[in-house]
C-alpha positions as CSV (number, residue, x, y, z in Angstrom):
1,X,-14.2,1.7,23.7
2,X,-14.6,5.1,21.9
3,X,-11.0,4.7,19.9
4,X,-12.9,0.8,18.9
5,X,-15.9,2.7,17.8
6,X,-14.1,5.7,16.4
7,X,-10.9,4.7,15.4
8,X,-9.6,8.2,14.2
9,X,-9.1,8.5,17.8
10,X,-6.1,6.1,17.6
11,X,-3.9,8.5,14.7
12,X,-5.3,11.8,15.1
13,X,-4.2,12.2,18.8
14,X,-0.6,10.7,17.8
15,X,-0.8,12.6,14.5
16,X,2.9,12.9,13.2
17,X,3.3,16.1,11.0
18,X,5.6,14.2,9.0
19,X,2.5,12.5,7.5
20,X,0.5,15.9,6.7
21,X,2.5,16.3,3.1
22,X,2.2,12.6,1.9
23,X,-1.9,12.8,3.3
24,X,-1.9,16.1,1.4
25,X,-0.6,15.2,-2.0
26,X,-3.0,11.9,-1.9
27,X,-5.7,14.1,-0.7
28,X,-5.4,16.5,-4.0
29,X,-4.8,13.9,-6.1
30,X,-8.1,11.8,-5.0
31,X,-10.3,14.9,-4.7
32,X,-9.4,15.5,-8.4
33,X,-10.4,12.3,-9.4
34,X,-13.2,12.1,-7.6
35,X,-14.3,15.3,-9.5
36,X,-15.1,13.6,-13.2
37,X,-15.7,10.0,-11.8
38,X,-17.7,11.4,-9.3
39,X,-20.0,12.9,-11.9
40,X,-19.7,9.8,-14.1
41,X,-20.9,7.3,-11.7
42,X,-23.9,9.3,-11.0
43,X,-24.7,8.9,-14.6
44,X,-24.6,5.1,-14.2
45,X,-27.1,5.8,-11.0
46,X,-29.4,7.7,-13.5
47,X,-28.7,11.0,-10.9
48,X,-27.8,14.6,-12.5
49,X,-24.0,14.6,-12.6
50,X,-24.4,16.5,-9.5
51,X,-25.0,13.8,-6.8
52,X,-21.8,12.4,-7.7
53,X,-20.1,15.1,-6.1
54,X,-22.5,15.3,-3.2
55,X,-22.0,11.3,-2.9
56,X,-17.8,12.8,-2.7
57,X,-18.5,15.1,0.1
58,X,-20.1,14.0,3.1
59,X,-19.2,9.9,3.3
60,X,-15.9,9.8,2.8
61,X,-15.7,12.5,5.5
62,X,-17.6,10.4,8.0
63,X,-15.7,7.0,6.8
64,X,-12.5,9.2,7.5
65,X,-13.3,9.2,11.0
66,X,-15.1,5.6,11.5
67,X,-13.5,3.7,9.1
68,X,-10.5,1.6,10.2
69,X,-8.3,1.4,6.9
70,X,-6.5,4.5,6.7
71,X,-6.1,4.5,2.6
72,X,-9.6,2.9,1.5
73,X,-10.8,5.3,-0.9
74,X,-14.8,5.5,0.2
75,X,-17.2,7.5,-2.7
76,X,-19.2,6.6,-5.5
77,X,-18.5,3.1,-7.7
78,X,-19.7,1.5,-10.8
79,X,-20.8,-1.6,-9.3
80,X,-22.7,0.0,-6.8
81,X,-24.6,3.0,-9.0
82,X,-25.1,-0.2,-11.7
83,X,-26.9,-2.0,-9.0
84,X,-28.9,0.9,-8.0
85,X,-29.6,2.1,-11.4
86,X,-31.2,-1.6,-11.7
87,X,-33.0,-1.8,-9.1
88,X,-34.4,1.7,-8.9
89,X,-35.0,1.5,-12.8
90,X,-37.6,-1.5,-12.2
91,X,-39.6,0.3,-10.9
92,X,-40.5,2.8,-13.4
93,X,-40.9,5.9,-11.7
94,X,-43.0,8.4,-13.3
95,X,-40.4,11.8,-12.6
96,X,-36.4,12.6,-12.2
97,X,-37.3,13.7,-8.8
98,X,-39.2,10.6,-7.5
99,X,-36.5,8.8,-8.9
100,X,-33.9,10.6,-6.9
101,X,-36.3,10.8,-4.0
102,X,-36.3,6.9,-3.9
103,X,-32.6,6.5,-4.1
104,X,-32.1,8.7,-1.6
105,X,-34.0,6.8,0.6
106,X,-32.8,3.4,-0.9
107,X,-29.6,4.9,0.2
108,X,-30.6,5.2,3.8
109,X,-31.7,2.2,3.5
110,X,-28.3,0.4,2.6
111,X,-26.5,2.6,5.3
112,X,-29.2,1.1,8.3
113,X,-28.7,-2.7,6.5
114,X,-24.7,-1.8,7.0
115,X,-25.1,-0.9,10.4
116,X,-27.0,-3.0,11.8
117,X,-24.7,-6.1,10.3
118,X,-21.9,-4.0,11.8
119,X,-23.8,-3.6,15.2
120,X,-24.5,-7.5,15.5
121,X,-21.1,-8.3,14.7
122,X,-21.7,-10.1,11.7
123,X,-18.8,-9.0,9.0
124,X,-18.3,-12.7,8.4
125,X,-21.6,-12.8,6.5
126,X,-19.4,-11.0,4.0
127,X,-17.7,-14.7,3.3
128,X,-20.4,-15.9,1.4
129,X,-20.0,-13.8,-1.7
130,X,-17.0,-16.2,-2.6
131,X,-14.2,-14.6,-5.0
132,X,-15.5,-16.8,-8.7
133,X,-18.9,-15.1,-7.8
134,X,-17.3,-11.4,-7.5
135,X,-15.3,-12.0,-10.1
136,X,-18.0,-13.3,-12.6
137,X,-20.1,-10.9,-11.8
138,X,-18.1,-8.2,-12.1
139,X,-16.8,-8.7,-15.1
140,X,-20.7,-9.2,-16.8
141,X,-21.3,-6.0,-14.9
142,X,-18.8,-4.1,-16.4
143,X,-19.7,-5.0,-19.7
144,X,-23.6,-3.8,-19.5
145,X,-22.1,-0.6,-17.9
146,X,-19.9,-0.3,-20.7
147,X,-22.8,-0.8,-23.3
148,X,-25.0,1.4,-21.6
149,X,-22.8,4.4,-22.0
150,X,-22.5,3.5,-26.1
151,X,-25.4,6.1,-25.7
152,X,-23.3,8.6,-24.9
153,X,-20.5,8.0,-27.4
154,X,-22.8,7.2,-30.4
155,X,-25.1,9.9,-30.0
156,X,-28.4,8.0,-29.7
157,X,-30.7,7.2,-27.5
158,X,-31.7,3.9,-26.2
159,X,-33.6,2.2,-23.4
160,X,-31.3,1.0,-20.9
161,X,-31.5,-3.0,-19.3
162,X,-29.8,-5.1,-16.9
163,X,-30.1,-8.0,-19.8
164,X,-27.5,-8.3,-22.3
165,X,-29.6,-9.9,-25.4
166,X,-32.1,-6.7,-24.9
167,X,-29.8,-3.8,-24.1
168,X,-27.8,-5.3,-27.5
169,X,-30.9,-5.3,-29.5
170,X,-31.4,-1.8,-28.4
171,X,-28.3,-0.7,-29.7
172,X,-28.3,-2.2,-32.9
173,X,-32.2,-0.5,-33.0
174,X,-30.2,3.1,-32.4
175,X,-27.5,2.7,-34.6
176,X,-29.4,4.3,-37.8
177,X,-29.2,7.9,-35.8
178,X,-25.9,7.7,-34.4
179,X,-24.2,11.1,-34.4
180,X,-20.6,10.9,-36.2
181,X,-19.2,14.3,-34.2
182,X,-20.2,12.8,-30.9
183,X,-19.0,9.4,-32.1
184,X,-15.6,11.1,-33.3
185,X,-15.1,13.0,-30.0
186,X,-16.1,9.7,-28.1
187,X,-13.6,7.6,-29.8
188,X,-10.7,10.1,-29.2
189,X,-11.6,10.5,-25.4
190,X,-10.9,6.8,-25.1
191,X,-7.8,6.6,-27.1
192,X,-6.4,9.7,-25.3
193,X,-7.0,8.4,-22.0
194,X,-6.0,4.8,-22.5
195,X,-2.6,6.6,-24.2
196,X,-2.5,8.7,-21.4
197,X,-2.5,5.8,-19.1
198,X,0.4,4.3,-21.1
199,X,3.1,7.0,-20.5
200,X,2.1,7.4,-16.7
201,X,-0.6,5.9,-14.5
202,X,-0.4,8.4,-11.8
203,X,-1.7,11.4,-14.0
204,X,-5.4,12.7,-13.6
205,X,-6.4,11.2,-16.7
206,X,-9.8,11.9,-16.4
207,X,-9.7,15.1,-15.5
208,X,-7.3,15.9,-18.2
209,X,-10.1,14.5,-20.5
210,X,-12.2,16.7,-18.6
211,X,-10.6,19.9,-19.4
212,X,-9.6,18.9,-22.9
213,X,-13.3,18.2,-23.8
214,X,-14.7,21.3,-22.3
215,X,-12.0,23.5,-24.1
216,X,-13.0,21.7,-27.4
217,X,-16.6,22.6,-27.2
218,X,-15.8,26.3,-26.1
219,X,-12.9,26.5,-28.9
220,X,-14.8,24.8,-31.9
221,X,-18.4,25.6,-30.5
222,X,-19.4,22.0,-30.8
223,X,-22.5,22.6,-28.7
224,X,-24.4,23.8,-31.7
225,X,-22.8,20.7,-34.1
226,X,-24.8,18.3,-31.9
227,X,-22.8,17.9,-29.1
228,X,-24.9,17.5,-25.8
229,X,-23.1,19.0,-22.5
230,X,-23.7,18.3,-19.2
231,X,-25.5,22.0,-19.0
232,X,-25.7,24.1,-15.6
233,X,-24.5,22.2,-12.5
234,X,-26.0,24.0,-9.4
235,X,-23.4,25.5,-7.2
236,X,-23.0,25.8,-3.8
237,X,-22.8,22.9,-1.0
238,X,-25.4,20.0,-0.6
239,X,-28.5,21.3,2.0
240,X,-29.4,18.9,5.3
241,X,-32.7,16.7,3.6
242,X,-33.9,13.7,5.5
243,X,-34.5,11.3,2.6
244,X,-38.4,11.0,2.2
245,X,-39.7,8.0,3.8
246,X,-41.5,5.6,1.0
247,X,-43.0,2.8,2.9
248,X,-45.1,1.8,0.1
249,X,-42.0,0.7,-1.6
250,X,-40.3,-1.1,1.3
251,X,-40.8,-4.5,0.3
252,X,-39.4,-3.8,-3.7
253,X,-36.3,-1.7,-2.4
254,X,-35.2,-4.1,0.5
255,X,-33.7,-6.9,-1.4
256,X,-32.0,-3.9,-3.9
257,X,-30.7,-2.8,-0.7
258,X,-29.6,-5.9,1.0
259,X,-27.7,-7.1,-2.5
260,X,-26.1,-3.2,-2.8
261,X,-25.3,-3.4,1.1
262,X,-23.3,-7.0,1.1
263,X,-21.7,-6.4,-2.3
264,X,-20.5,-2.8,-1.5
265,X,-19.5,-4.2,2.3
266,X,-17.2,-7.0,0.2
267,X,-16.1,-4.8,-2.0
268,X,-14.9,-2.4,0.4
269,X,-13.4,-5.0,2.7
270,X,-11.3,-7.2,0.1
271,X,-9.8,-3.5,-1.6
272,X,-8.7,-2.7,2.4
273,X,-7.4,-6.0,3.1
274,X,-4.9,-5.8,-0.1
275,X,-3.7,-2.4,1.2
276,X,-3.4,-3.6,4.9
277,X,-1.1,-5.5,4.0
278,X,1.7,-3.2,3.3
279,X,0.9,-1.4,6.8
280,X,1.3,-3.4,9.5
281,X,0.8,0.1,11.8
282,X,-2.8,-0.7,12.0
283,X,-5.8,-3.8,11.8
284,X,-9.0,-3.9,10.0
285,X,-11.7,-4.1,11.8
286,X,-14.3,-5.8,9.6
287,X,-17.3,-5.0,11.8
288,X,-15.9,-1.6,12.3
289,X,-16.2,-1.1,8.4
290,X,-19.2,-2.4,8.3
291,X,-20.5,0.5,10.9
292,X,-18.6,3.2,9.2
293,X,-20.0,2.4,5.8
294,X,-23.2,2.5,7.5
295,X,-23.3,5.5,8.6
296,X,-21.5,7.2,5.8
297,X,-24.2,5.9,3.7
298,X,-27.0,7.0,6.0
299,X,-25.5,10.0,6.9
300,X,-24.7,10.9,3.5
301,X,-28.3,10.3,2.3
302,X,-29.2,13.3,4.4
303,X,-27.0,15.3,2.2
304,X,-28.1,13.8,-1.1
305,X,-25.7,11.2,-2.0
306,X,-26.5,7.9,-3.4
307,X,-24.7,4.5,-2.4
308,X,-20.8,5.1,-1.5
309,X,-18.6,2.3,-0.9
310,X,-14.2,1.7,-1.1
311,X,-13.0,2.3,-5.0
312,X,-9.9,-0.2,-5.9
313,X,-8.6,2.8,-8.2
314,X,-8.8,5.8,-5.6
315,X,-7.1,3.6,-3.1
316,X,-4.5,2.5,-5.2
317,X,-4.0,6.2,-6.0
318,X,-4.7,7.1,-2.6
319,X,-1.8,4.6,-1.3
320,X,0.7,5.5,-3.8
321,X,0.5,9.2,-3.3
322,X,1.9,8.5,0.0
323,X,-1.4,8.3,2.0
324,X,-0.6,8.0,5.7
325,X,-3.6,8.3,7.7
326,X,-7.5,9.5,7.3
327,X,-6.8,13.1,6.6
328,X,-6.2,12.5,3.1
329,X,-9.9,12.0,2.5
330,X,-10.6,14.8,4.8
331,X,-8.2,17.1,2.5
332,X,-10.3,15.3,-0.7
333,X,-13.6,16.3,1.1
334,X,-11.8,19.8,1.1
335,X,-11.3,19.8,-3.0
336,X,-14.7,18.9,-3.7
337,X,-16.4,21.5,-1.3
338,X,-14.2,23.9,-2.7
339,X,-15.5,22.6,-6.6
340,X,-19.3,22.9,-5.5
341,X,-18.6,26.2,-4.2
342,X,-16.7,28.0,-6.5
343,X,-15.8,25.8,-10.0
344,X,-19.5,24.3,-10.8
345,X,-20.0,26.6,-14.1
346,X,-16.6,25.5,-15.3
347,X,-18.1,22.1,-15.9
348,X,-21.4,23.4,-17.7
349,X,-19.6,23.0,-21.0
350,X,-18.5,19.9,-20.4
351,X,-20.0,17.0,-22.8
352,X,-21.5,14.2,-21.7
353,X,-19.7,11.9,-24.0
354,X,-16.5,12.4,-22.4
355,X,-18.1,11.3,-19.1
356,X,-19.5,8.0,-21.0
357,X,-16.0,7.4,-22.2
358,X,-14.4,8.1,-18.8
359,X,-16.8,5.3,-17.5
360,X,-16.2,2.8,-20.3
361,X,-12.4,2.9,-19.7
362,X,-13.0,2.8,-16.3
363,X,-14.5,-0.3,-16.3
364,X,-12.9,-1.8,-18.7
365,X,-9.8,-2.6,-16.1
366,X,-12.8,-4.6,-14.3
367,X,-13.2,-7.1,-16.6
368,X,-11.1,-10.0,-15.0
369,X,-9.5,-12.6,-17.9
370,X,-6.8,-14.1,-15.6
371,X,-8.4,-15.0,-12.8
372,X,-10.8,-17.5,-15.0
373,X,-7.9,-18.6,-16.7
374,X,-6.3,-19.5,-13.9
375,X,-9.4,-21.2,-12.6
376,X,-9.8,-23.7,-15.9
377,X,-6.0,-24.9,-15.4
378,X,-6.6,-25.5,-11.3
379,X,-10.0,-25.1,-9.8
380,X,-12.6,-26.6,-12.9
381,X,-15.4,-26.2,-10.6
382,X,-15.0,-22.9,-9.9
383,X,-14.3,-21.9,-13.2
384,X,-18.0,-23.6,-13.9
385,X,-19.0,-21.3,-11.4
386,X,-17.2,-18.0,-12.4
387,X,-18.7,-18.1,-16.1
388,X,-22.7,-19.3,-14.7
389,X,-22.2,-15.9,-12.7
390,X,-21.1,-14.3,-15.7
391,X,-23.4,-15.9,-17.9
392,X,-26.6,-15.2,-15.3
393,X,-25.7,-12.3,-14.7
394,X,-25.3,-11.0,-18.0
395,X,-28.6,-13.0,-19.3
396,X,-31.4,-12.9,-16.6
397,X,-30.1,-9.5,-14.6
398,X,-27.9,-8.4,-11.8
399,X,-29.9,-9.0,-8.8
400,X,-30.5,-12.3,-10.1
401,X,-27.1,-13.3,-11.4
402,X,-25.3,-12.1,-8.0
403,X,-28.0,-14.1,-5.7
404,X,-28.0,-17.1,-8.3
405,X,-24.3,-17.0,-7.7
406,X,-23.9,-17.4,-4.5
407,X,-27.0,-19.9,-4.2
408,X,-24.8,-22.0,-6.7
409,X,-21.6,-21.5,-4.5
410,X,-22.9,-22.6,-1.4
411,X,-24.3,-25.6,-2.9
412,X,-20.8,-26.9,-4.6
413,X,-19.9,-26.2,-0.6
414,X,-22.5,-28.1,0.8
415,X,-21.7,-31.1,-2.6
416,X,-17.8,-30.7,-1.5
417,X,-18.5,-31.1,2.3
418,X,-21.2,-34.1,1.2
419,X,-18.2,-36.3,-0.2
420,X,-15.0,-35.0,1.8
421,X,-11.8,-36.3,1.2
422,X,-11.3,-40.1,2.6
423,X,-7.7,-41.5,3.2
424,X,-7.0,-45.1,3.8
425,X,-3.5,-44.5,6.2
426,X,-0.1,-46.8,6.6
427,X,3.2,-45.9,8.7
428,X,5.7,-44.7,7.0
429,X,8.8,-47.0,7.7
430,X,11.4,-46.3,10.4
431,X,8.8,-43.6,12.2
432,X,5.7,-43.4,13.6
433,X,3.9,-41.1,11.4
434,X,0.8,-42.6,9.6
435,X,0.2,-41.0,5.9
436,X,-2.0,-41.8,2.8
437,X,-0.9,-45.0,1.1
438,X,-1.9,-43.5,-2.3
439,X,0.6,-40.5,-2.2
440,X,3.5,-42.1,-0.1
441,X,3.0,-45.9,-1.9
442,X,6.8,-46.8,-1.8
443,X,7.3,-45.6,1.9
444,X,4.5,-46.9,3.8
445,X,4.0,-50.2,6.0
446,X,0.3,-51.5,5.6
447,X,-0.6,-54.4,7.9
448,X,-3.3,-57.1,6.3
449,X,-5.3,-57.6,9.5
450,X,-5.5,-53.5,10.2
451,X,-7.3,-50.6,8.5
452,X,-6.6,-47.4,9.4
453,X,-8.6,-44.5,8.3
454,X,-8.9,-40.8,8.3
455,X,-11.8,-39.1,7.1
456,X,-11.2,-35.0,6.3
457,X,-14.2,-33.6,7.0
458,X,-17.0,-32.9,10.2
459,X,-19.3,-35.6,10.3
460,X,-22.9,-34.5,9.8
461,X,-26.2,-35.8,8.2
462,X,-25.2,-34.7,5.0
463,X,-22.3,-36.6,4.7
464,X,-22.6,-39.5,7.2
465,X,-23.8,-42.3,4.4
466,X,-20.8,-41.1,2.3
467,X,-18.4,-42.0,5.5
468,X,-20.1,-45.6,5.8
469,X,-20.1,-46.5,2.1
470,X,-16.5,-45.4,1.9
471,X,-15.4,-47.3,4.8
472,X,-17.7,-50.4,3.9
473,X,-16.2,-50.7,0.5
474,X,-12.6,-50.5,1.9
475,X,-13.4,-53.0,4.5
476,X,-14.5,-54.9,1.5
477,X,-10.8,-55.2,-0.3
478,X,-9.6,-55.8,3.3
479,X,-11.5,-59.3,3.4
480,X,-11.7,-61.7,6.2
481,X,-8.1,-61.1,7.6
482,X,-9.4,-57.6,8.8
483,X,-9.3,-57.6,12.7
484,X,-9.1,-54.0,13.6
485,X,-10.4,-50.4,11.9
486,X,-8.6,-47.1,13.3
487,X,-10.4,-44.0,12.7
488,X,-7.6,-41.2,12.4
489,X,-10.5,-38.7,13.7
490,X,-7.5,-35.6,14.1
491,X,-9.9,-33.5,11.4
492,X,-13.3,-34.1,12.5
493,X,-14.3,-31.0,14.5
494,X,-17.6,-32.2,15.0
495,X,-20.1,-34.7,15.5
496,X,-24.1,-34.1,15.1
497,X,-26.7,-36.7,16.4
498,X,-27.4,-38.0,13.0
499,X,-23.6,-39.4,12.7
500,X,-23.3,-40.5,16.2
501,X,-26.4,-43.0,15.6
502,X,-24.5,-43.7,12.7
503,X,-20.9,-44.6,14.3
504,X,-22.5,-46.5,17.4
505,X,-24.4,-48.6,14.6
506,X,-20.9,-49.3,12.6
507,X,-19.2,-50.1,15.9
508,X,-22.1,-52.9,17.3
509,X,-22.1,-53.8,13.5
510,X,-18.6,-54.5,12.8
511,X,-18.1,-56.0,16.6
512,X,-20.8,-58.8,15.5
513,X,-18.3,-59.5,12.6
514,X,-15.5,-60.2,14.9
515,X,-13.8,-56.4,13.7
516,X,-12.6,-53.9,16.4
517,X,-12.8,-50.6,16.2
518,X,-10.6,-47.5,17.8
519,X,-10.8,-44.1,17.6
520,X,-7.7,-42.1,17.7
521,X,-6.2,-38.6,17.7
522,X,-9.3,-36.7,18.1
523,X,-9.1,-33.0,19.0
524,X,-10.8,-31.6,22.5
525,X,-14.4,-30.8,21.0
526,X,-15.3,-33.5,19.6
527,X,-13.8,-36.3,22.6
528,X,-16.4,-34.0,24.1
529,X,-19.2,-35.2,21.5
530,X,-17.8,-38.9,22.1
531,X,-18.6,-38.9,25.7
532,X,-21.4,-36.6,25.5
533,X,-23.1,-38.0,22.6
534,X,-23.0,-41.6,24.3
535,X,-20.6,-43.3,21.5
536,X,-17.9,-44.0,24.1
537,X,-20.5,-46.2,26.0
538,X,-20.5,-48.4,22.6
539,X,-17.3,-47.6,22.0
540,X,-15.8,-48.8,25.5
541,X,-12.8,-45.8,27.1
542,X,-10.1,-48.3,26.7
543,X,-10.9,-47.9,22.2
544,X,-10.0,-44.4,22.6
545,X,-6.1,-43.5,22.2
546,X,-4.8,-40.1,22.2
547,X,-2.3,-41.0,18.9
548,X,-2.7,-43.5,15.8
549,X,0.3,-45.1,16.3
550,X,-0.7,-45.5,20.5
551,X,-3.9,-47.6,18.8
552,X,-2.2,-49.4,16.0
553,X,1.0,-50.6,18.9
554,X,-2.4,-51.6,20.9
555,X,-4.1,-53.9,17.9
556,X,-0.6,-55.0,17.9
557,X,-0.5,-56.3,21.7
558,X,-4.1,-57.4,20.9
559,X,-3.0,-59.8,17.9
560,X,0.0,-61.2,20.0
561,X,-2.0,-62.1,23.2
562,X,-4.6,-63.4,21.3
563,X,-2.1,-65.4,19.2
564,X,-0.4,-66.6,22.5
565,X,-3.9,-67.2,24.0
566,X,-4.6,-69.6,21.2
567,X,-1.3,-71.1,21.7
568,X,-1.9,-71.6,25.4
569,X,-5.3,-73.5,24.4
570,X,-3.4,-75.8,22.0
571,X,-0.9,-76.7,24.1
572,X,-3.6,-77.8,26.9
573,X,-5.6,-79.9,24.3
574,X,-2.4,-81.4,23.0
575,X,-1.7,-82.6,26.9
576,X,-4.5,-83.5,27.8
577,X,-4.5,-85.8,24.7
């Protein structure tokens, strides 16, 4: 029970030293990163640069021990600040430190949301956000976190929005005072780090940016040209706060909180489940995750830090480095206590446009063109689906597109599972295997007087007319010489009440027009729903056959003793004549 519930349990007692170096190298390597994106994702969250590295510290110490992947890279993201930058930024907050106060507590809020899902056992709620939705809005998420920081690299100053057409026109409104210095040192940040990334993936790139740009301001003194910095950074390690309860803005933070609490959950989850992959050593636990996330976030609103959830690039890094186990986030922890402690006023030169480019190219690797490409050549509907996320998203806001998304995905479910797939089934010859006629044509045996059916799909009220206009319109091209209808019923996994008035209604229907019908093949659960529903009663016991061909060799029988019965009669009549 406690190794279930604290899985670090399971590796730390059965540590092997010959993981330390690989969990140390990662360790660095993450904590160094984390130190600039860090910073630059609190920018996104409208937090001093500060929080970022308090959002470093504490929860990916606790997800170290609670978490169940062992190279998930837990800290501060760019979908997650965007969301709470949005959300937060609605309600126009009068100060910078009732604006911190409220995330802060929005944050405890997430981490209790994430909890309690994990606590009721319900990381399969996770399933909803389907991958065209993430994807769609991730991408239009991306690029309103990319304009926003134009800010930064222009120079200007502009109100921020969560709507494409205003944040644009807000832009364009700022570009008569951008700065050309900042603009210069903006567009050489990006081209150096996307260069950078070129020759070698696995270098600090932003830091390197980091320490270039602060060494140009101190060098060329381009803090009195018009270059803003980033200015003091207070030192020392984040203080024990419980975030300041603010019930009079429950009801406007909870669905913020319930949208950053799913979508950092999924996020999290799918970035672990493509590294769990290449270690079989250990399982994901999705409720587990959903706990430790949970309590990172609530613990780590204690210690100021905003929303935290798994980073694809940290992991990646993380992974590759030769990350073995969870103590290469406790040696990242490690790096970015020793950075609040001892290298905050080597960072007060630092300019804030090389953060906003640091974020721009970080999300520009976000922005997803295959996947919707592959989409339009396969999947059409989900490629409708991908690009109204995109465009909702982009149009009416975040909260919006991301619930409007998955309204619209579960209603192409609920259309797909409406009209199901419908075969009409024929043997194929020399074998006793039963396949669709329209995809096996030259290989099938059909007889005239029998229609065999499968229908791929539950039967429920949403979907039970489709099943009877289907099957009516193929008895139809059957005409008069149909004698028997098999129901291949192998993929119906249930029956509701509404379909089983249905089917006894079919079967007293079809019985009046001299048509039998047979069930066949049905799974365990729903014979159950046969006899407990009441449909065998209608049916009769001796219609239901364990295996299509076991009803069709029945019909068979039927057709022959009926035929011999007939012949029987005839020759009586002919005597007696």
């Amino acid at each position: 029970m406690l190794k279930r519930f604290f899985p670090f349990l399971s590796w730390m007692t059965t540590y092997n030293r010959s993981h330390l170096y690989g969990d140390l190298i990662a360790g660095a390597t993450v904590g160094i990163m984390l130190v600039p994106q860090g910073m630059a994702y609190a920018m996104i969250a409208g937090m001093p640069p500060i929080y970022g590295l308090y959002a470093s510290l504490v929860p990916p110490l606790v997800y170290a021990l609670m978490g169940t992947s062992r190279q998930l890279g837990v800290g501060p993201v760019a979908m997650d600040s965007l969301l709470v930058a949005a959300g937060v930024g609605a309600l126009q907050l009068v100060n910078t430190e009732e604006y911190i106060s409220t995330v802060l507590f929005l944050t405890l809020l997430i981490g209790g949301i994430q909890l309690l899902l994990g606590i009721l056992r319900m990381g399969f709620f996770v399933n909803f956000l389907s991958k065209p939705v993430i994807s769609g809005f991730t991408s239009a998420a991306a690029i309103l976190i990319g304009l926003g920081q134009l800010k930064h690299i222009l120079g200007t100053d502009f109100a921020q929005s969560s709507k494409i057409h205003e944040l644009v026109g807000n832009i364009i409104g700022s570009l008569g005072n951008v700065d050309l210095l900042t603009l210069g040192l903006g567009a050489v940040s990006i081209f150096l780090m996307f260069l950078l990334k070129s020759i070698n993936k696995k270098l600090p790139t932003p830091l390197l940016i980091v320490v270039l740009g602060i060494l140009a301001v101190v060098i060329f003194n381009l803090e009195t040209k018009g270059i803003h910095i980033v200015g003091e950074i207070p030192k020392g390690l984040p203080h024990f706060e419980p975030p300041k309860f603010q019930w009079d803005k429950l009801g406007q933070l909870m669905p913020i909180a319930i949208t950053v609490a799913l979508f950092g959950f999924m996020e999290s989850v799918s970035i672990a489940k493509t590294v769990e992959e290449k270690h079989p050593e250990y399982e994901l636990d999705a409720d587990q995750e959903l706990r430790a996330l949970g309590l990172s976030n609530i613990l780590g609103s204690f210690f100021q830090s905003f929303s935290v959830s798994g980073s694809f690039s940290r992991t990646a890094i993380n992974d590759q480095a030769g990350a073995k186990t969870g103590m290469s986030l406790i040696f990242s922890t490690l790096i970015i206590a020793g950075v609040l402690l001892f290298l905050t006023p080597l960072f007060y030169k630092l300019p804030a446009v090389v953060l906003g480019a640091i974020i721009i190219v970080s999300v520009v690797g976000l922005i997803d063109i295959k996947y919707p490409l592959v989409l339009w050549k396969n999947r059409k509907d989900e490629f409708v689906l991908l690009v109204a996320t995109f465009l909702m998203t982009l149009s009416i806001g975040l909260m919006e597109g991301i619930l409007l998304g998955v309204l619209l995905s579960l209603m192409l479910l609920v259309y797909r599972i409406s009209k199901p797939h419908m075969a009409v089934l024929g043997k194929i010859k020399g074998t006793r295997y039963f396949k669709n006629i329209d995809r096996f044509s030259g290989d099938v045996e059909v007889d005239a007087d029998k229609l065999v059916i499968r229908f791929d799909a539950q039967l429920y009220f949403g979907n039970k007319d489709y099943f009877k206009k289907q099957l009516y319109r193929q008895i139809e091209k059957k005409g008069p010489v149909l004698k028997f209808i098999i129901l291949n019923a192998e993929p119906i996994n249930y029956i509701d009440s509404s379909a089983a008035t249905m089917l006894e209604r079919i079967i007293l229907d079809l019985r009046k027009k001299g048509i039998h019908f047979f069930i066949a093949a049905a799974i365990g659960p729903t014979r159950d729903i046969l006899y407990s529903s009441g449909i065998v009663d209608i049916l009769g016991e001796e219609n239901l056959f364990a295996q299509t061909f076991d009803a069709v060799d029945f019909c068979s029988e039927q057709k022959e003793r009926s035929l011999m019965q007939k012949k029987v009669s005839l020759q009586s009549k002919t005597k007696s004549l």
